[in-house]
Biopython code that builds the backbone (N, CA, C, O; Angstrom):
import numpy as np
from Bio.PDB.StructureBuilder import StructureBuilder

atoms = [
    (1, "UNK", "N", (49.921, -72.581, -77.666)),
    (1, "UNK", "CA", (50.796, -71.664, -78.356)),
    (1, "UNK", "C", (51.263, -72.334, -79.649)),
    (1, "UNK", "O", (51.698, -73.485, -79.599)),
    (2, "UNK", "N", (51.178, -71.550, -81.005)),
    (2, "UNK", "CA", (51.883, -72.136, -81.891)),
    (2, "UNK", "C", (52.984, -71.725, -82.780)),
    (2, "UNK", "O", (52.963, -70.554, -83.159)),
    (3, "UNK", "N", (53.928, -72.478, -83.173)),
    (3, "UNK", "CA", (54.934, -72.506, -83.821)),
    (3, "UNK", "C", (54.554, -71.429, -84.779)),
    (3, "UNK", "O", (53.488, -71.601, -85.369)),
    (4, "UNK", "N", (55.469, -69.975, -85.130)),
    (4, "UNK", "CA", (54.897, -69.250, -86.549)),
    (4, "UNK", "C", (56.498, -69.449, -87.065)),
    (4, "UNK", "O", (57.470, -69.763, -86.378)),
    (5, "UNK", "N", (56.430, -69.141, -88.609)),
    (5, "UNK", "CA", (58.065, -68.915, -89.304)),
    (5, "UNK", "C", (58.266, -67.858, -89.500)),
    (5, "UNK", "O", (57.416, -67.043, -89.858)),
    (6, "UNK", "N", (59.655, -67.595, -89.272)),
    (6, "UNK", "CA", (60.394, -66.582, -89.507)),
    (6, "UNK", "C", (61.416, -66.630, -90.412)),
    (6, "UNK", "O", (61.936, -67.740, -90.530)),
    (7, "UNK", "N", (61.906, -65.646, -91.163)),
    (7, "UNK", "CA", (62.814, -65.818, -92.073)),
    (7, "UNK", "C", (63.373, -64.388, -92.837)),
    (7, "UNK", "O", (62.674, -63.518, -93.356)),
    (8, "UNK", "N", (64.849, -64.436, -92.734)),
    (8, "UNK", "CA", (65.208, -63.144, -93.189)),
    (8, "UNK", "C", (64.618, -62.702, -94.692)),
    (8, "UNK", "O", (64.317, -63.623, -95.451)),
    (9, "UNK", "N", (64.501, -61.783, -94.995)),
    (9, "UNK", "CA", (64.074, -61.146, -95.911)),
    (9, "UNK", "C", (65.426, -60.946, -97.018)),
    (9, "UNK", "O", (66.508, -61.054, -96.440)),
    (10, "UNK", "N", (65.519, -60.680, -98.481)),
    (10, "UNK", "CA", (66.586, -60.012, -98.956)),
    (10, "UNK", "C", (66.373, -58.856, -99.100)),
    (10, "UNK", "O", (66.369, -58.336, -100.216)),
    (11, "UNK", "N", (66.144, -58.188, -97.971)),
    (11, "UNK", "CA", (66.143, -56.635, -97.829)),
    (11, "UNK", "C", (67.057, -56.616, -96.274)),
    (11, "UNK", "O", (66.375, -56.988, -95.319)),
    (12, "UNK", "N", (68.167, -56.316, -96.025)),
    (12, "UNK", "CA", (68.837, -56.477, -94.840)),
    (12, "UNK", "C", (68.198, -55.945, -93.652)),
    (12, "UNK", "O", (67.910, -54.748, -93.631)),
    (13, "UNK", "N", (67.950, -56.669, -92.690)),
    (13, "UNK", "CA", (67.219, -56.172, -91.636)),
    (13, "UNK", "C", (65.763, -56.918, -91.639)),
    (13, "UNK", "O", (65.145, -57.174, -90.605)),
    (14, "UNK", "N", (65.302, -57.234, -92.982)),
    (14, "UNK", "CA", (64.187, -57.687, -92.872)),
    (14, "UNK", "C", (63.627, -58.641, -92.218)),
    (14, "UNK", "O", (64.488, -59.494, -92.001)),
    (15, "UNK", "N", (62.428, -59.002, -91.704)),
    (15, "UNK", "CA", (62.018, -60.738, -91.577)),
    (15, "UNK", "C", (60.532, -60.731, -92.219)),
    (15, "UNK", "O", (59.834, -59.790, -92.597)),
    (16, "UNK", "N", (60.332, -61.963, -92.205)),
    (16, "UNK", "CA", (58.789, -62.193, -93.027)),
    (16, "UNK", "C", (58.534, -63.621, -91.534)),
    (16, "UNK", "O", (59.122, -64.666, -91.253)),
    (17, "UNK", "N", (57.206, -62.769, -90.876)),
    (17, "UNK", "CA", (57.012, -63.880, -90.179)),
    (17, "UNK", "C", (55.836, -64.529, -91.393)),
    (17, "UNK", "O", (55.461, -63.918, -92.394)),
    (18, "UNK", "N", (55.338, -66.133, -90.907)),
    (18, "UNK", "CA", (54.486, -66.880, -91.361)),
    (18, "UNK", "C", (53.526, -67.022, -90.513)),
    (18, "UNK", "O", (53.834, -67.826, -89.634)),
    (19, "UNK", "N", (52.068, -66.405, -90.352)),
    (19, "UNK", "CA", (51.154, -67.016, -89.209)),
    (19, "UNK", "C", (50.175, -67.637, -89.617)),
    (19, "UNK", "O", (49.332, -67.075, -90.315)),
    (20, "UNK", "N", (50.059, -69.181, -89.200)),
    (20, "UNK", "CA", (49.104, -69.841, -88.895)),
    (20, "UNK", "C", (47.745, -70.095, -90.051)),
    (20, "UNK", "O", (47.348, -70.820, -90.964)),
    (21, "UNK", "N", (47.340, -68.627, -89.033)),
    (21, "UNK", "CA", (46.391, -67.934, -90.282)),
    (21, "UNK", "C", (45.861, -66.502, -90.074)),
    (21, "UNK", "O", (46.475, -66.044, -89.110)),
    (22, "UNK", "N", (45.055, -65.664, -90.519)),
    (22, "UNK", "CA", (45.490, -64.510, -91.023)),
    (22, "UNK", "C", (45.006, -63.305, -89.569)),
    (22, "UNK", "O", (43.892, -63.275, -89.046)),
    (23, "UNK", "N", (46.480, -62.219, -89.102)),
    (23, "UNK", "CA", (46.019, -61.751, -87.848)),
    (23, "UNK", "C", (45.101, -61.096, -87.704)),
    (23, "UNK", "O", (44.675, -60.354, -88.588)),
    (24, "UNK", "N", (44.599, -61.214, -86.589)),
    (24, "UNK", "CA", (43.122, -60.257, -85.827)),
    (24, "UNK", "C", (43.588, -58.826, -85.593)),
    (24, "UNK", "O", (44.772, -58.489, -85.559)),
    (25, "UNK", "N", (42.342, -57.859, -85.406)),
    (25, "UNK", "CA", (42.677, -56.692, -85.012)),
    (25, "UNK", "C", (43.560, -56.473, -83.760)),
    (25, "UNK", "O", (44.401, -55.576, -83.684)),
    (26, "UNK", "N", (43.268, -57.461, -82.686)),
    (26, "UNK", "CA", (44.217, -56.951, -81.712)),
    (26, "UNK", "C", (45.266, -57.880, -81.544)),
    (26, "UNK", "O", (45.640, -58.294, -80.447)),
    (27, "UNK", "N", (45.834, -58.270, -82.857)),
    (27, "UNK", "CA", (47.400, -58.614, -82.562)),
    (27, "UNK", "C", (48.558, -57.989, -82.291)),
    (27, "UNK", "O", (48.628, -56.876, -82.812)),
    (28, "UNK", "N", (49.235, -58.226, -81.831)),
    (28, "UNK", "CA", (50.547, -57.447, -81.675)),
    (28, "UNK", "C", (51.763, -58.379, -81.710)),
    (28, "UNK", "O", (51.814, -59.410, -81.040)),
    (29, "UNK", "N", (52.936, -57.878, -82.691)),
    (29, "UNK", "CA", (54.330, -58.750, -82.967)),
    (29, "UNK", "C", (55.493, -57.873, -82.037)),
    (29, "UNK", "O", (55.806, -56.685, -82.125)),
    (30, "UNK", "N", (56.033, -59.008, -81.058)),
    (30, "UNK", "CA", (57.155, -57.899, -80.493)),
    (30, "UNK", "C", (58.494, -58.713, -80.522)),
    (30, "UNK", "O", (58.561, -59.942, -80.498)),
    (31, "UNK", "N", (59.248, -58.091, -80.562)),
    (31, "UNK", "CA", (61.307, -58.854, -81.243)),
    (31, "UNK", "C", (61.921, -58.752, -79.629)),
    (31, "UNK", "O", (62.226, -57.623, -79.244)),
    (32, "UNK", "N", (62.039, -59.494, -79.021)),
    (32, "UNK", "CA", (62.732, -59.914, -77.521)),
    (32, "UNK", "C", (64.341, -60.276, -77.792)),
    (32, "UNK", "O", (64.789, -60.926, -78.737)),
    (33, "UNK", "N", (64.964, -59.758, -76.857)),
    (33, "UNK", "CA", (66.265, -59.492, -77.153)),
    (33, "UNK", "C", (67.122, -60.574, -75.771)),
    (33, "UNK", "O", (66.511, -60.599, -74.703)),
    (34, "UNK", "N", (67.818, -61.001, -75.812)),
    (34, "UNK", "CA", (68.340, -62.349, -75.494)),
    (34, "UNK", "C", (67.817, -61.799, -73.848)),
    (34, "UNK", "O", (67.273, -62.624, -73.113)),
    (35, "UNK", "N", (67.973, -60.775, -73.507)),
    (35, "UNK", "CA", (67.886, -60.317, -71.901)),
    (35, "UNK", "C", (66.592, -60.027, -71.643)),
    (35, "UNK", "O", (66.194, -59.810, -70.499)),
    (36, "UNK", "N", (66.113, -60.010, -72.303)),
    (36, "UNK", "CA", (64.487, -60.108, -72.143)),
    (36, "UNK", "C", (63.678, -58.705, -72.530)),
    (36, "UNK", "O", (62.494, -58.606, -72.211)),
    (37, "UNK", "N", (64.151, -57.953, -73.017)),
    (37, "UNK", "CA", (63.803, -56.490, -73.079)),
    (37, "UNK", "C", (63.263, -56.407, -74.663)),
    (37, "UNK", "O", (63.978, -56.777, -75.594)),
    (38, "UNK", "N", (62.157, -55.971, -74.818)),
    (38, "UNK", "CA", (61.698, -55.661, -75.792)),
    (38, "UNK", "C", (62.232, -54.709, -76.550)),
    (38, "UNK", "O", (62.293, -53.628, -75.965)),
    (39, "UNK", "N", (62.871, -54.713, -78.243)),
    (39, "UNK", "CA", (63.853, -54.184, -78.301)),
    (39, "UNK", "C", (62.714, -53.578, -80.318)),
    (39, "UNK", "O", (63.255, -52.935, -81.218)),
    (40, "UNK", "N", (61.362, -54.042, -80.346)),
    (40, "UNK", "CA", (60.440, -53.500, -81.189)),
    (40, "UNK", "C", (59.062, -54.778, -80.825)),
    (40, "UNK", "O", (58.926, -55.989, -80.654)),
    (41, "UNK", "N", (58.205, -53.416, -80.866)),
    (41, "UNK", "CA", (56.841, -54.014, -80.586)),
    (41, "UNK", "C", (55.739, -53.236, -82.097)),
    (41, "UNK", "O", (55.606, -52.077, -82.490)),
    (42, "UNK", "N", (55.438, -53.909, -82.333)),
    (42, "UNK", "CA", (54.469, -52.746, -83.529)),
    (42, "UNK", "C", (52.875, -54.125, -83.385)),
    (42, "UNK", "O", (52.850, -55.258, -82.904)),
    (43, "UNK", "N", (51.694, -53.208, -84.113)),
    (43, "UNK", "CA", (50.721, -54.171, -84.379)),
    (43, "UNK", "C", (50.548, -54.903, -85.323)),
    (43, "UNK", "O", (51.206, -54.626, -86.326)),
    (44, "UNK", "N", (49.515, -56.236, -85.396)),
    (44, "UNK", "CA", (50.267, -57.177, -87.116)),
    (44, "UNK", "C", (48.817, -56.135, -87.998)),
    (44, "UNK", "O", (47.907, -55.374, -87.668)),
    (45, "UNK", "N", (49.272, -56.614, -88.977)),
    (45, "UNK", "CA", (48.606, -56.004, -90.628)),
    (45, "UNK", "C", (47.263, -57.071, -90.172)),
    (45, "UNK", "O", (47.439, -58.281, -90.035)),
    (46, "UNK", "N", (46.150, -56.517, -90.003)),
    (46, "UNK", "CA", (44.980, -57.160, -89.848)),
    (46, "UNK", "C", (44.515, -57.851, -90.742)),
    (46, "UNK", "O", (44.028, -56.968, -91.449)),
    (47, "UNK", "N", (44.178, -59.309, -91.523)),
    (47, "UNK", "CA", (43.697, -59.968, -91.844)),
    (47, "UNK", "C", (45.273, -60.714, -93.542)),
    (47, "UNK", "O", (45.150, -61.531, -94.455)),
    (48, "UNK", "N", (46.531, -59.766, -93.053)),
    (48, "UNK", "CA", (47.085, -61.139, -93.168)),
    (48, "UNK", "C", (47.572, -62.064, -92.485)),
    (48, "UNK", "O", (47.362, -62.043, -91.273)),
    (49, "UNK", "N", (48.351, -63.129, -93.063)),
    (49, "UNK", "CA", (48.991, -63.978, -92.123)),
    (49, "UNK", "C", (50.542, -63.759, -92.849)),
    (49, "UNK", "O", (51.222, -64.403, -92.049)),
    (50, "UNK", "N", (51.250, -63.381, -93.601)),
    (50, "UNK", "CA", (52.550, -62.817, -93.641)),
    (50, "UNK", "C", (52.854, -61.354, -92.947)),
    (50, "UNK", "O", (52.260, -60.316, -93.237)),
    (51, "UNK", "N", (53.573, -61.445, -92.275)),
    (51, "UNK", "CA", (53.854, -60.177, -91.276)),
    (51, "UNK", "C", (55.367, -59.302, -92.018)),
    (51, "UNK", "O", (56.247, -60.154, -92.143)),
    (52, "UNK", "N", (55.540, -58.817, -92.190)),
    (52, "UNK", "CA", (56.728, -58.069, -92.516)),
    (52, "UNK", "C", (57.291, -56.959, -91.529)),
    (52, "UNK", "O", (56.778, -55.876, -91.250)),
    (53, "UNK", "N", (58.602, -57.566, -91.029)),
    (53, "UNK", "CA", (58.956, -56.887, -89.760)),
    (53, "UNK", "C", (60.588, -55.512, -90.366)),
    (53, "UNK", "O", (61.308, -55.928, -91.273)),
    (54, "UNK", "N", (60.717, -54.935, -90.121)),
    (54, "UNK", "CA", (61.836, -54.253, -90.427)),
    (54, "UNK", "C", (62.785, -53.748, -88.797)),
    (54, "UNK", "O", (62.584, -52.789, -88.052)),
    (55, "UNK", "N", (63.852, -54.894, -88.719)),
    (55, "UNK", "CA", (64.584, -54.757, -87.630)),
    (55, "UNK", "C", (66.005, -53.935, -87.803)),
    (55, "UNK", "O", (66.881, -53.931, -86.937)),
    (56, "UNK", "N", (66.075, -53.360, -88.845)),
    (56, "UNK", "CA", (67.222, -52.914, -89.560)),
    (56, "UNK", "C", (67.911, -52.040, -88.451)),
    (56, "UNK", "O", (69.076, -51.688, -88.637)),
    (57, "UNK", "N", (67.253, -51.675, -87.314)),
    (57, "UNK", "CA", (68.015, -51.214, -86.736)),
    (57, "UNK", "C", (68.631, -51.652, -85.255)),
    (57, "UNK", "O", (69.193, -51.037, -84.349)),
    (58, "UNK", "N", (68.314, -52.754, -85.433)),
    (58, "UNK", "CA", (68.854, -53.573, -84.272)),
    (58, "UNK", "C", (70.079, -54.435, -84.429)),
    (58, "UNK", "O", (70.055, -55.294, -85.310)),
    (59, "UNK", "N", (71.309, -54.279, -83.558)),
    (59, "UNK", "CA", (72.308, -54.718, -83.969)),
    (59, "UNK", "C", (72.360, -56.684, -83.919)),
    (59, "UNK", "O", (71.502, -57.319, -83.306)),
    (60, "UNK", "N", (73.256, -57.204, -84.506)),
    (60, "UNK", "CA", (73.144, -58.463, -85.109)),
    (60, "UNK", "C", (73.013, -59.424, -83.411)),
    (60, "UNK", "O", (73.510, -59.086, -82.336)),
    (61, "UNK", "N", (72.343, -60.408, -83.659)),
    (61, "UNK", "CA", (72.218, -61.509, -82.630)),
    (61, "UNK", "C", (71.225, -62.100, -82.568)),
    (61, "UNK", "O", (70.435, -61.778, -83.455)),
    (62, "UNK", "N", (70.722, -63.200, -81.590)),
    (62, "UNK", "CA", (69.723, -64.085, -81.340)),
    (62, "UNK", "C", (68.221, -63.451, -80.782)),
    (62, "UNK", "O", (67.995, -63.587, -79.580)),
    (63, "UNK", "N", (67.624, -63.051, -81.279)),
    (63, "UNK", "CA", (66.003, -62.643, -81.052)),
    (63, "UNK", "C", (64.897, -63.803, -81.296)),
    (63, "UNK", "O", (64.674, -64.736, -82.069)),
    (64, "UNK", "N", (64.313, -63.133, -80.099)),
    (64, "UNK", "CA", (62.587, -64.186, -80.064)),
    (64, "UNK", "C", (61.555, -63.356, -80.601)),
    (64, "UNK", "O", (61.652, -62.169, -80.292)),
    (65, "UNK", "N", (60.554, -63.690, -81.355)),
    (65, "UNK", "CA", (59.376, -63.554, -81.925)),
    (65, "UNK", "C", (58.096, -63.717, -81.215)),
    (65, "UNK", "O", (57.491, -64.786, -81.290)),
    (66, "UNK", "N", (57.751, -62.957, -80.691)),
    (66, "UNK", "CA", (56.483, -63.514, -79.856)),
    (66, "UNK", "C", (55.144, -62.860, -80.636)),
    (66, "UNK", "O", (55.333, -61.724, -81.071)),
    (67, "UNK", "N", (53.828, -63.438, -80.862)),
    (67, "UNK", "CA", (53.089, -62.828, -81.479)),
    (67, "UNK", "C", (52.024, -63.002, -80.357)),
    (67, "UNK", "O", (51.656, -64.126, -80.016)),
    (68, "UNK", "N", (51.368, -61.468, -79.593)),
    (68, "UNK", "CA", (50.134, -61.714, -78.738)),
    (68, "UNK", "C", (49.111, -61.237, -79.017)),
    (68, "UNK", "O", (48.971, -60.375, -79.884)),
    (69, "UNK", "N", (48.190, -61.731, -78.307)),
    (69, "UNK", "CA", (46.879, -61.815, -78.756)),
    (69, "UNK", "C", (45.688, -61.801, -77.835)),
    (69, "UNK", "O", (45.449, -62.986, -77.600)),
    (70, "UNK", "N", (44.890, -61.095, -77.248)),
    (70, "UNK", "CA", (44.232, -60.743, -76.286)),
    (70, "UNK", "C", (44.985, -61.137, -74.906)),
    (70, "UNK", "O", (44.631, -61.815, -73.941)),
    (71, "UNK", "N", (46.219, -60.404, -75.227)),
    (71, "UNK", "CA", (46.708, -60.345, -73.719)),
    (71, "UNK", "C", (47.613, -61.625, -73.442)),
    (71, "UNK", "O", (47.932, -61.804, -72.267)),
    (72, "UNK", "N", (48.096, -62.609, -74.472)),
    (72, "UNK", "CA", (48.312, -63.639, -74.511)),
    (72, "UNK", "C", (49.874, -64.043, -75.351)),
    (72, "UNK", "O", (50.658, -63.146, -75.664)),
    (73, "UNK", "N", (50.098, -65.224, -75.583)),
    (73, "UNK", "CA", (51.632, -65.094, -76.209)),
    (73, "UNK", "C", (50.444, -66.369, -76.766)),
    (73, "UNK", "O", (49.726, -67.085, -76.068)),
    (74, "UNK", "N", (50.613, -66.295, -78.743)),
    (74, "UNK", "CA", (49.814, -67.014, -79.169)),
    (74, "UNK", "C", (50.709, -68.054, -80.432)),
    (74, "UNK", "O", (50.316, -69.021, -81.084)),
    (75, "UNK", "N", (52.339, -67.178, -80.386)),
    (75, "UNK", "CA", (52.960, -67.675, -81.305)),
    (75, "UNK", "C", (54.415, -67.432, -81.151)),
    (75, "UNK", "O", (54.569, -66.215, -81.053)),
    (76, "UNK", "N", (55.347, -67.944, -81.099)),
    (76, "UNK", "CA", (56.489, -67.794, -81.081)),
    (76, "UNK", "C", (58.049, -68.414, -82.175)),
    (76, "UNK", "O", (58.041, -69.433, -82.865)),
    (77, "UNK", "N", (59.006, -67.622, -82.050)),
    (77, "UNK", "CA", (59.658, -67.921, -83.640)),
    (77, "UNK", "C", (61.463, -67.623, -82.793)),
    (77, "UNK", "O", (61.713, -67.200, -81.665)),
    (78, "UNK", "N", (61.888, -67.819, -83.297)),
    (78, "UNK", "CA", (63.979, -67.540, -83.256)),
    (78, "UNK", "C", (64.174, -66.887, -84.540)),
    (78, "UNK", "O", (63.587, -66.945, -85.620)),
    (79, "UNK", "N", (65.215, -66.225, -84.078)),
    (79, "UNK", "CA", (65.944, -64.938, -85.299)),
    (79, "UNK", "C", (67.157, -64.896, -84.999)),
    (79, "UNK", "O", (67.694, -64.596, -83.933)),
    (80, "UNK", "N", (67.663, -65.260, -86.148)),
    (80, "UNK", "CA", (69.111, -64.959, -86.220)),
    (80, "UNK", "C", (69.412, -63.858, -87.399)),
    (80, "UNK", "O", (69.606, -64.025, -88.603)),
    (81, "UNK", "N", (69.367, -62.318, -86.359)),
    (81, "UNK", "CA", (69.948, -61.072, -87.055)),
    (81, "UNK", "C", (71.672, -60.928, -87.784)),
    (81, "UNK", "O", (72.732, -60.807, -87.169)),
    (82, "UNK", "N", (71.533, -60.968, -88.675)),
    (82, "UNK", "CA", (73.625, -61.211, -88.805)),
    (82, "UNK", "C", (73.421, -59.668, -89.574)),
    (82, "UNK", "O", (72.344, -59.162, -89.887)),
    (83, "UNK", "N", (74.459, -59.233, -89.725)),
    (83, "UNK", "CA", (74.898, -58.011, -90.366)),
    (83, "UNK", "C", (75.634, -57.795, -91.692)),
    (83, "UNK", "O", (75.919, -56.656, -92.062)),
]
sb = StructureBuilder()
sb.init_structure("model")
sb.init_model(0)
sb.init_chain("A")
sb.init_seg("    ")
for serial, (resi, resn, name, xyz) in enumerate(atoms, 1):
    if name == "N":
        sb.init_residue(resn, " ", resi, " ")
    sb.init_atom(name, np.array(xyz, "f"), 0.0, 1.0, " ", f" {name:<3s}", serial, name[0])
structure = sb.get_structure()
């Protein structure tokens, strides 16, 4: 599993993950919410490796980043949503 970056955006709500290198067709980015509940799942932009996530509607706190990949957890990140 590897380390990807995350980082708020100056668009509020935003994040810009960083991957590795550039995602496959069957990736998928999902935002895990301290209790474990998937709280946005969408698919990544195929053949980049900057992801642009829009969480704007999730209220402020500690989120995990998981990025999977044939069925797999291939990347993971921390988010700190503030308001």
């Amino acid at each position: 599993m590897r380390s990807i970056r995350a980082r708020l955006s100056r668009r509020r709500g935003q994040f810009t993950l960083e991957l590795p290198a550039p995602a496959t067709p069957d990736m998928r980015i999902r935002i895990i919410g301290l209790t474990g509940q998937t709280m946005l799942e969408k698919a990544a932009e195929t053949g980049a490796a900057r992801q642009l996530l829009d969480a704007g509607n999730l209220p402020a706190g500690l989120y995990f980043v998981q990025v999977w990949s044939e069925g797999r957890i291939v990347g993971t990140a921390r988010v700190v949503k503030q308001n």
